[in-house]
N, C-alpha and C positions, 0 to 999 in steps of 0.2 A: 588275351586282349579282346578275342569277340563276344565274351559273356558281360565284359566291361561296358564292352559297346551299348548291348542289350539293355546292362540296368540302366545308363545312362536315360538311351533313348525314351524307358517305361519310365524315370524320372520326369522326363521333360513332356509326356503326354499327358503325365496325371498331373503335373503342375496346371497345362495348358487347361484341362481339363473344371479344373478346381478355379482358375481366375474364368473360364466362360461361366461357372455355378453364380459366382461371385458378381458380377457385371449385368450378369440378366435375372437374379433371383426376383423377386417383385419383392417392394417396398424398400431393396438395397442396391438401388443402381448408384452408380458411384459418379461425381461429376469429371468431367474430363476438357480437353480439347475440345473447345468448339461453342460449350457450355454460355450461356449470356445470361446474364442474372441481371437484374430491374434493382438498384440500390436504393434505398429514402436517405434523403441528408437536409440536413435542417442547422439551424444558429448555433453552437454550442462550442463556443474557440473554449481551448483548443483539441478539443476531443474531436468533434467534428463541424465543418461549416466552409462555406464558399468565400475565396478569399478575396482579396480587393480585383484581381482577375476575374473572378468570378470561378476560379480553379479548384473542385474537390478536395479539400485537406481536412487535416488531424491527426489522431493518435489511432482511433477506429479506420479511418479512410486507408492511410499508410499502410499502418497493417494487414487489410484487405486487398488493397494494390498487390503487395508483396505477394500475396498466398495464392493471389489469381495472376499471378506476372510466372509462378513457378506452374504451376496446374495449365496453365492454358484459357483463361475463363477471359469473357468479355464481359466487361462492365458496363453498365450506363447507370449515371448519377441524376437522378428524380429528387428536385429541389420540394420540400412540401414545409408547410408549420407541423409543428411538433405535433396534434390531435392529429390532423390531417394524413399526418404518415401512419399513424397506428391503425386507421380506417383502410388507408391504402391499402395495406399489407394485409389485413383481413378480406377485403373484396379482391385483391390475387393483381392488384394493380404496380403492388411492388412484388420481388422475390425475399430481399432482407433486408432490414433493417439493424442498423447500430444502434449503439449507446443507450441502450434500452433497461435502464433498471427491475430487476427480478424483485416481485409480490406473485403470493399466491393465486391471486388475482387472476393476474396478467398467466401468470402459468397455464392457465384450463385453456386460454385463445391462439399461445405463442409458443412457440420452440427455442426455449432459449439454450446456447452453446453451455457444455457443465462447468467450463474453465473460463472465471471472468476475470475479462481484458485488464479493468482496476477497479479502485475499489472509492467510492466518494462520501460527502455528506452533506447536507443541506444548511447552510445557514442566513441569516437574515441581516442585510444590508441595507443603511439609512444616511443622511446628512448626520454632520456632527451638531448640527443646532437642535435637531427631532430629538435627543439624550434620550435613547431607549438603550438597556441596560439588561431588561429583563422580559419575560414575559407580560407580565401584568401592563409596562409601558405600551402593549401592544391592544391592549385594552380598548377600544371604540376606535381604533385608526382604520385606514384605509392600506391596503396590503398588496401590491401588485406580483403577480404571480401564474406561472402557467395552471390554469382551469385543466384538470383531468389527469395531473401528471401527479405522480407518486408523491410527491413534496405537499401537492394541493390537500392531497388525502391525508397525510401524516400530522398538517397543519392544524385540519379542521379540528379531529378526534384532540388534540393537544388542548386547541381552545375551548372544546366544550368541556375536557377534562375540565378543567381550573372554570368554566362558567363565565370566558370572556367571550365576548361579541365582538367580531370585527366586520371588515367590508372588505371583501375581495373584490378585485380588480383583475379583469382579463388581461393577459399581454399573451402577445402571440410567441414572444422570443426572450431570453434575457436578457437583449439589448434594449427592446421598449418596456419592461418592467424597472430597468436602470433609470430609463429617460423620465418616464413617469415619474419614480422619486425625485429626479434631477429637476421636473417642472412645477414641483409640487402637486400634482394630480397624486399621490401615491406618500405616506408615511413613510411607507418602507418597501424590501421590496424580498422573493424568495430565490435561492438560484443554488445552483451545486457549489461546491469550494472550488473547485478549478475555474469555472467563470468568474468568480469573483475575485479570485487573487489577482486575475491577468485584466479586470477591467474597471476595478475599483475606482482607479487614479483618473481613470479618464471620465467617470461620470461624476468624480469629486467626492465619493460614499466612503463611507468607515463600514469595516468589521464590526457586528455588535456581539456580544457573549451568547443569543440567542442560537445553540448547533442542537439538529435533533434529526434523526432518519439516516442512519449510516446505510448505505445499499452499494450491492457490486453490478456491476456491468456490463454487458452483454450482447451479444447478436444474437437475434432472434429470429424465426419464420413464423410462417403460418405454422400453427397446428397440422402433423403428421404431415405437411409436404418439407421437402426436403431433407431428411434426414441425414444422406451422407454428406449433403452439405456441410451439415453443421459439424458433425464428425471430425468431416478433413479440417476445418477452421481450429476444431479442438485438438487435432493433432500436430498441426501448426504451433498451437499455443504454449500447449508442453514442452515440449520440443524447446522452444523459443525460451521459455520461464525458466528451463534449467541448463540453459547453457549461457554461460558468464560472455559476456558483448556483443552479445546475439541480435540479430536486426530488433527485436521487441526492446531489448534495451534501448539501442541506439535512438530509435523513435520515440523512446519517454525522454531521454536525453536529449533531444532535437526539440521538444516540446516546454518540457515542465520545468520550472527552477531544480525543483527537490526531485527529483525520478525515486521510483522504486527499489529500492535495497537488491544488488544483484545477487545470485548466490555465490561468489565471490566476496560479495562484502558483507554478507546477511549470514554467512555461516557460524554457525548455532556454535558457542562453546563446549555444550553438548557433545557435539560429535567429533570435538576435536581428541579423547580421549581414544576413542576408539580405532579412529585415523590413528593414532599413535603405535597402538599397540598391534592393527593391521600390516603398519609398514616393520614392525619386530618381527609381529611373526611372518612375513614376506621373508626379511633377514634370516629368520630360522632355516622357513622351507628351502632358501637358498644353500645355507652352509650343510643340511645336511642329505641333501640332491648330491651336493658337492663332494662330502664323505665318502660316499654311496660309492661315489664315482672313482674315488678313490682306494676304497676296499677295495673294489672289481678291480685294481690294477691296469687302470688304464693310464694311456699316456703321460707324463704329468706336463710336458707341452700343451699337451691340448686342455687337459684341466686348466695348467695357468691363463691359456687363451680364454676358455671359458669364464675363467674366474673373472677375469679384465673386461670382456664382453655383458655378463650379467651384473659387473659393480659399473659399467657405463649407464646400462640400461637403467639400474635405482637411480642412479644420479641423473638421469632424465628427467624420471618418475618427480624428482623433487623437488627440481629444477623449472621444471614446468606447472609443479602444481600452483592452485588459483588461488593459493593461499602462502602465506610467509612462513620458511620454516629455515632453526637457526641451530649453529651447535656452539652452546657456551662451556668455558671452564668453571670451575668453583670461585671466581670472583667475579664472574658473569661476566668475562670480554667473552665477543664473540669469535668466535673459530671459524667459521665456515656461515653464512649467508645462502638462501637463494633471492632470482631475481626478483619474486613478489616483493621483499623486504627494503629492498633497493629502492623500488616505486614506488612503494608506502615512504619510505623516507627522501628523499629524494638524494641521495647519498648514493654514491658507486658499491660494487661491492667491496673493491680495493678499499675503500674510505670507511667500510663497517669492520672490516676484518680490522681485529684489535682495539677498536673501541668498547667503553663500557656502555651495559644496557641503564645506566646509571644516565650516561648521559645527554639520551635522547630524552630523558624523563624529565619534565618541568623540577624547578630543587623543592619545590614543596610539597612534591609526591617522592623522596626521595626515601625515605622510612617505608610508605607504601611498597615501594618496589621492593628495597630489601629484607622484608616482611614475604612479600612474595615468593623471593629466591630462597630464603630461609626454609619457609615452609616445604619449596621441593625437592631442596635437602634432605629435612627430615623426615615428609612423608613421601618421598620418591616422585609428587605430582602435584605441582598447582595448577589455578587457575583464576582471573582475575581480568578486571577490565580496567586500564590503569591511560591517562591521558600521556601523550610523547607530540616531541616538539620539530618536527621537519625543516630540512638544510634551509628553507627560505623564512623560516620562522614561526610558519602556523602551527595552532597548534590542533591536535588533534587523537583521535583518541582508538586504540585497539584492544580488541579481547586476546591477552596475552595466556597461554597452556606451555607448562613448562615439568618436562618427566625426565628425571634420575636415568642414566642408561649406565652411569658408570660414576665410579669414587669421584671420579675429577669433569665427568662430562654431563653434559645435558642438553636432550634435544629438546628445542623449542616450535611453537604455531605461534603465530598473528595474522590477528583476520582486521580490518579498518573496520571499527561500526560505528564512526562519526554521527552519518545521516541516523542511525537508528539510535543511538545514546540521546542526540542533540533531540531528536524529535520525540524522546520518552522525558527530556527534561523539560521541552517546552509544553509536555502536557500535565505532566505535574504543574506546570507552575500557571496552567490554565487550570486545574483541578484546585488549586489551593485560591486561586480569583475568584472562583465560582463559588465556593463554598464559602471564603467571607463576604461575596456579594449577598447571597442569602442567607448567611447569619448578620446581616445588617437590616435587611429586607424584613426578618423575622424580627427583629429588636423595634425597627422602626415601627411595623404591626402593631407589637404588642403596648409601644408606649401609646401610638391610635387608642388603642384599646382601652386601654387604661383611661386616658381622656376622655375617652367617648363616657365609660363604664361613672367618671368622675364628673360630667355632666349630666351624666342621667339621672346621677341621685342630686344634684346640686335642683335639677329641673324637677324632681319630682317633690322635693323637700319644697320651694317655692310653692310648688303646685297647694301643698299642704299648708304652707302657711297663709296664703292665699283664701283658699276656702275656708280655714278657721277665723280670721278677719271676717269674710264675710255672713258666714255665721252669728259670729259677735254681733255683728252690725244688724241682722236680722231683729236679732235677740234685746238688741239695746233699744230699736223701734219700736217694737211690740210692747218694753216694757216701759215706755212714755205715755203717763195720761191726756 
């Protein structure tokens, strides 16, 4: 027991040892207790901005509360406009700054965190009387817009690409770039997608097709100060990103209509194969632990205990997992459910058990599904993304993986990827808008052209007959006595 004692105690010295290396190293002090950081917060509902209270909120805010609510940090919130913070935070008048979109740029001044918070895009907001449609509509207008912000710069290069002129208009915030088009002082006006979703309706503005500058998100410091800051924020974030209802969730769900695909609902069909055949071979290593135990002549009391105690445990394992997993017969009723499957349908598990996967399924995907089932017959595995219709009637749609485990059995996955199917359909069918917008754009051009091309000769042919008339007429004078 006293040599025990000894390693213990050399344990616990060179630990203590290793966090004093760690605490005091220079350039890695860690933030703690006691810690007060200088925040910037500016207009930008609902990422970040001060509310009819005048109370620090957002997506950025929340989640920086939370990370300094656990660490021990004191906050103070520094109201500034958008340039104005970025200057702050350079002359060390703030400590960080949110919501701060990643450019090269901005890299060489700023410390931005590696893991961003989300991810956005810029596009261009007008009255439905101004019919801008496309770029070229944006043509000699006036453009209200934050002066110096990443959109400002992405805009410019865009229109000198294509050789249009416009007139920028400063606004301090995206609420007076709104107003401005709302007072007519402004065409139109630039702003992230999230601002504009949530503030369209109340400045009266349309969506136009005009989207360009996809950029992700960020907390930033000055250059080389604070680095474990940023660190702990990025440890947080991890952390948060891969665990299914996790405060970061809840806070995009507290905020956004469409929140971020959780890894619960975003799990890849990819990897639902391999999940598959992990939890077999789990099965394996179990039965033959079990053997093991068995050649050795041990109890078979205790084996059987064992055996009941580790088939509880997978059935935990399954029971819990953040994904839907089912066991069908070869006519595809289901056998056995767990609770994910349940709460994807809204159905008990009593109420699944002995239904067909038939008949969650809309009847005009009804060939689809049993094409599915067919296939994991034949080839021991499918996989497929097949719409199903939930006890209150929506409908809705999951990536269904389905593996042969036996003549008559088969375990199944289902993961919900509504939000991410629906949001891959509505961009196709923003992909297919945009691309007959400018194959009419191009058509219309080229009839211009054509006209133009069909005046030019009509003007010069005149031109010609013109001057040979008056030639003539020269020619007929001269030759009168």
């Amino acid at each position: 027991m006293e040599p025990l004692k000894k390693r213990f105690s050399g344990t616990r010295w060179a630990i203590r040892v290793l966090l004093f290396l760690l605490v005091f190293s220079p350039g890695n002090s860690l933030p703690g207790t006691g810690v007060h950081l200088r925040v910037g917060i500016y207009q930008n509902e609902p990422k970040i901005f001060l509310d009819e209270k005048g109370e620090p909120s957002g997506i950025f805010i929340d989640l920086l509360d939370e990370i300094a609510r656990r660490e021990g940090w004191r906050l103070t919130h520094v109201p500034c406009k958008w340039d104005h913070c970025l200057k702050a935070l350079q002359s060390d008048q703030i400590d960080l700054m949110p919501d701060v979109a990643y450019s090269p740029e901005r890299s060489e001044k700023f410390q931005f965190n590696k893991i961003p918070v989300i991810e956005s895009w810029s596009q261009v907001y007008t009255l439905p009387e101004n019919h801008i449609h496309g770029l070229r509509d944006l043509k000699g207008s006036r453009i209200a817009l934050l002066l110096g912000s990443v959109q400002h710069a992405s805009l410019e290069k865009l229109m000198q690409g294509f050789g249009f002129e416009y007139t920028a208009i400063a606004a301090s915030g995206y609420n007076q770039a709104f107003l401005l088009v709302k007072q007519g002082i402004a065409q139109a006006a630039v702003s992230n997608n999230y601002f504009g979703e949530n503030h369209i309706s109340q400045y009266g503005l349309i969506k136009t097709p005009v989207i360009f500058d996809p950029v992700t998100l960020h907390f930033v410091s000055k250059k080389g100060k604070n680095p474990a800051l940023i660190e702990t924020i990025d440890r947080y974030l991890n952390d948060w990103i891969h665990t299914p209802n996790s405060f970061y969730y809840q806070c995009l769900t507290a905020y956004l209509e469409k929140p971020i695909i959780q890894p619960s609902s975003g799990f890849s069909s990819r990897m639902l194969v391999p999940a598959v055949l992990s939890i077999l071979f789990l099965s394996a290593l179990l039965f033959l632990w079990k053997r093991k135990k068995w050649n050795r002549g041990e109890n078979r009391a205790g084996i059987d205990q064992s055996r009941g105690e580790e088939k509880n445990k997978f059935r935990s394992y399954v029971e819990n997992a953040p994904f839907g997993v089912f066991v069908a017969d070869e006519n595809g009723d289901y056998l056995e459910v767990n609770e994910a499957i349940a709460a994807m349908t809204g159905y008990t598990k009593n109420e699944l058990t002995g239904k067909s996967i038939r008949e969650l399924i809309p009847e005009a995907f009804h060939d689809r599904a049993v094409n599915h089932f067919n296939r994991a017959v034949k080839r021991t595995k499918s996989s497929r993304i097949l719409p199903f219709v939930t006890r209150n009637g929506e409908r809705r749609y999951w990536s269904m993986d389905a593996v042969k485990i036996s003549e008559n059995r088969f375990l199944g996955f289902a993961v919900d990827v509504t939000r991410h199917y629906l949001a891959e359909k509505e961009l196709r069918i923003l992909k297919k808008k945009l691309e007959s917008q400018v194959k009419n754009k191009t058509q219309e051009l080229l009839e211009r052209i054509k006209e133009l091309e069909y005046f030019q000769e009509v003007t010069v042919e005149r031109e010609l007959r013109i001057r040979e008339l008056q030639e003539e007429n020269e020619r007929l004078k001269s030759d009168t006595p």
